[in-house]
C-alpha positions in Angstrom: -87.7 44.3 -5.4 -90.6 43.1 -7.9 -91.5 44.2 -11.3 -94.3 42.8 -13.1 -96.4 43.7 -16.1 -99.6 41.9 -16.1 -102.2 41.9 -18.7 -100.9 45.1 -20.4 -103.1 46.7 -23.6 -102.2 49.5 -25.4 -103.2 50.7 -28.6 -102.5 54.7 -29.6 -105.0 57.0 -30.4 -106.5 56.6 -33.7 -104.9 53.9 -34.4 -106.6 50.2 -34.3 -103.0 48.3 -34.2 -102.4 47.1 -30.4 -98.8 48.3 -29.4 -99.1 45.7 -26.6 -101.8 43.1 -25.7 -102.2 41.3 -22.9 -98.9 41.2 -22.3 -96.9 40.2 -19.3 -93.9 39.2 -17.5 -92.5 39.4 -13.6 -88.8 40.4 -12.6 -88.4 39.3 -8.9 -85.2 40.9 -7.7 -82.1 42.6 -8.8 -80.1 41.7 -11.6 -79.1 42.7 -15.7 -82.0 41.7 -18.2 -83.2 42.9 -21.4 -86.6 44.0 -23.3 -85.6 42.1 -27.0 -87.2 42.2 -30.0 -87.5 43.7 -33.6 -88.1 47.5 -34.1 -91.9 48.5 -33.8 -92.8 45.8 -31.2 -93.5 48.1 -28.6 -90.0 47.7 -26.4 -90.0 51.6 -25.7 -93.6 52.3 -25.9 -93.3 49.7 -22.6 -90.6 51.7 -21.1 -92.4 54.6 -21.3 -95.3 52.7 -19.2 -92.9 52.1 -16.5 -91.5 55.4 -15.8 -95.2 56.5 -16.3 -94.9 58.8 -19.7 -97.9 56.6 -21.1 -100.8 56.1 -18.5 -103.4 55.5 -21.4 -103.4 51.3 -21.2 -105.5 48.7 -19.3 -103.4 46.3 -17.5 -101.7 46.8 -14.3 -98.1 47.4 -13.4 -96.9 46.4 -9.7 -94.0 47.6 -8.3 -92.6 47.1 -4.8 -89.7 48.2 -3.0 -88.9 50.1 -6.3 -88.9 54.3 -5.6 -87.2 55.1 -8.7 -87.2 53.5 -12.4 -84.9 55.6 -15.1 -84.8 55.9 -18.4 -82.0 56.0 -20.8 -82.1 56.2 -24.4 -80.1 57.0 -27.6 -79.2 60.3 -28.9 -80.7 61.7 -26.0 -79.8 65.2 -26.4 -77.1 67.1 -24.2 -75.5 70.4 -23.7 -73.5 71.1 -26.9 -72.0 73.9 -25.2 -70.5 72.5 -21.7 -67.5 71.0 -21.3 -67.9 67.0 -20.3 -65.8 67.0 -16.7 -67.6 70.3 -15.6 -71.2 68.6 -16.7 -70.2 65.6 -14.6 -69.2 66.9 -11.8 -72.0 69.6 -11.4 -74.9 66.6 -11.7 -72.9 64.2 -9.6 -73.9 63.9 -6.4 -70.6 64.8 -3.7 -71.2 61.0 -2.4 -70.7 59.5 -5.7 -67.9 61.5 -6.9 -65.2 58.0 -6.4 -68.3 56.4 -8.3 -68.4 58.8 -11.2 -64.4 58.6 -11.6 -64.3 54.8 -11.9 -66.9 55.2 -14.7 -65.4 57.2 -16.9 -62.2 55.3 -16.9 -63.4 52.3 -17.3 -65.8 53.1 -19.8 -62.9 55.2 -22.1 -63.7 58.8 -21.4 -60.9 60.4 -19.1 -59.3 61.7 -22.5 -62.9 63.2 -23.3 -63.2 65.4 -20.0 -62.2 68.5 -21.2 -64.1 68.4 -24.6 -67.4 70.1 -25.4 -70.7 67.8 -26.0 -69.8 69.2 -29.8 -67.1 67.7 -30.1 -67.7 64.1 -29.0 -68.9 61.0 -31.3 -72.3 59.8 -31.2 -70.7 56.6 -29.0 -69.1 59.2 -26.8 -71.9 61.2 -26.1 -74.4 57.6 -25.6 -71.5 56.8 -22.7 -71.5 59.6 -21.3 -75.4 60.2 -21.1 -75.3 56.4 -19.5 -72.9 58.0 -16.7 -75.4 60.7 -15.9 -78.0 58.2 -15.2 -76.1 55.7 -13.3 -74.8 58.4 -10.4 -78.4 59.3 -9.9 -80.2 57.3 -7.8 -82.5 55.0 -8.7 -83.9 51.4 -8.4 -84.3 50.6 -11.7 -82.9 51.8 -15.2 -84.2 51.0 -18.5 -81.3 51.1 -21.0 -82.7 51.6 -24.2 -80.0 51.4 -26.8 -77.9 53.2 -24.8 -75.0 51.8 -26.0 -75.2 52.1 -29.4 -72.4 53.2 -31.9 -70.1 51.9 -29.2 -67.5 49.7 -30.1 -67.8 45.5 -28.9 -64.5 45.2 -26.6 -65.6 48.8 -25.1 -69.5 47.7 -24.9 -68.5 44.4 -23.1 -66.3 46.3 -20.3 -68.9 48.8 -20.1 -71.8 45.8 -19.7 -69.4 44.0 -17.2 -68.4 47.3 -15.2 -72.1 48.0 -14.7 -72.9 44.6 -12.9 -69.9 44.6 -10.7 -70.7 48.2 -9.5 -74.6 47.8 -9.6 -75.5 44.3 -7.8 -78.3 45.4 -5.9 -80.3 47.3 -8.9 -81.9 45.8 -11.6 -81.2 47.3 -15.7 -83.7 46.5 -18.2 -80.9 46.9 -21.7 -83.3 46.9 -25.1 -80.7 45.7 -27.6 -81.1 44.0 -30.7 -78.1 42.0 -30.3 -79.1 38.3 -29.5 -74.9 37.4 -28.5 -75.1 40.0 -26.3 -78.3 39.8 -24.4 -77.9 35.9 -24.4 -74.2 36.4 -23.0 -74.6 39.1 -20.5 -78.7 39.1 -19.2 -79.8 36.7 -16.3 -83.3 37.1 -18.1 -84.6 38.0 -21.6 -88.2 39.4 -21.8 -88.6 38.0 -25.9 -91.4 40.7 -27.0 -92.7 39.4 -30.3 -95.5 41.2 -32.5 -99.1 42.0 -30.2 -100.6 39.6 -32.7 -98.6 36.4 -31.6 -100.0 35.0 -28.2 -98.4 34.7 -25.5 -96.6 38.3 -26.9 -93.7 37.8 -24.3 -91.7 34.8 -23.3 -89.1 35.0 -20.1 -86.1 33.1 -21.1 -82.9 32.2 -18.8 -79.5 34.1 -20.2 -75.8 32.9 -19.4 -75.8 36.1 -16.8 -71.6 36.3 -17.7 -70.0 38.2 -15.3 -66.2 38.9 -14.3 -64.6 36.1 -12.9 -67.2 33.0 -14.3 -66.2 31.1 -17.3 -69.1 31.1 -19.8 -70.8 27.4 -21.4 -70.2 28.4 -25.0 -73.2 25.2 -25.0 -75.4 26.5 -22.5 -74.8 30.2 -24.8 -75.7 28.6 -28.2 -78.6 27.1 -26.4 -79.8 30.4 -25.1 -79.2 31.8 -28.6 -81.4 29.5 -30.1 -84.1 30.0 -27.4 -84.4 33.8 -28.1 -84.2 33.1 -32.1 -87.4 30.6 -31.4 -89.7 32.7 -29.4 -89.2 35.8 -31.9 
């Protein structure tokens, strides 16, 4: 599968600020990368291109063998009413039941089952909104802060869980966490302000995974790569 951006524009109506400007980058496969930057860059106005909730911009996106890009966000906002396990298993297709299971457990949730939305913390609810999206099926998800208010130790299984379970799809995760996206990402798409030119620069992540020892060098390295383009 390909993704690229190429050449993107956008400003919003009324407004003579670009969002995005001539801006570019090209994803050739699967894999776990991230959109970083600071707030106001334009990370979600460009993940709302790519799921095609903004069609007013010059540039051109190309996708191929790609049917299906999702997007998950943040407080997104769920049932407050239904119980968790009865949510689940109603939007969980019969084939991905096994799937569905394994998620929950190892992302912390099988004691949260039988609670309402209500009742859950804002890191509960994110995790299990991340679930929903992940049995569906789809080519590519855009993460977008969809783990936040989750705790490190639990964010890390949930980050490693993912690319064991996901090999062949490719995750676009907008963090501002340089360890993290430095640790876990095979690519970072650095998005700095539509003012600075080139506005995005692809650098090479650690890619950590279960099982590989990570270069604690080669990681500070990567660190200092991100902090550079910004």
């Amino acid at each position: 599968m390909l993704l690229a951006c190429r050449h993107i524009t956008l400003k919003y109506a009324g407004s003579e600020k670009y969002v995005l400007k001539n801006f570019g980058f090209e994803i050739d496969g699967p894999g776990f990368h991230a959109l970083f930057g600071p707030s106001g860059v334009g990370k979600t106005s460009l993940a709302r291109i790519l799921i095609g909730s903004i069609s007013d911009y010059d540039g051109e996106i190309v996708k191929r063998r790609i049917q299906s890009i999702l997007y998950s966000y943040n407080m997104e906002r769920l049932p407050g009413w239904s119980n968790v396990g009865t949510h689940l298993d109603r939007i969980t297709p019969s084939a991905k039941r096994d799937l569905k299971d394994e998620m929950v457990n190892a992302f912390g949730l099988a004691s949260f089952c039988s609670q309402r939305f209500s009742q859950l913390s804002l890191g509960q609810k994110n995790r299990i909104n991340l679930i929903r999206y992940l049995v569906q099926d789809f080519q590519v998800l855009i993460m977008d802060e969809s783990l936040a208010n989750v705790d490190e130790i639990t964010r890390e299984k949930i980050l490693l869980t993912i690319k064991d379970l996901f090999p062949d799809r490719c995750f676009f995760y907008i963090s501002h966490n340089v360890l993290e996206v430095s640790k876990f990402c095979e690519h970072i798409v650095v998005i700095r302000d539509a003012n600075k030119q080139p506005q995005a620069h692809l650098i090479k992540g650690q890619n950590f995974s279960n099982g590989h020892p990570l270069d604690k060098n080669a990681y500070e390295k990567t660190m200092l790569e991100i902090m550079n383009a910004s």
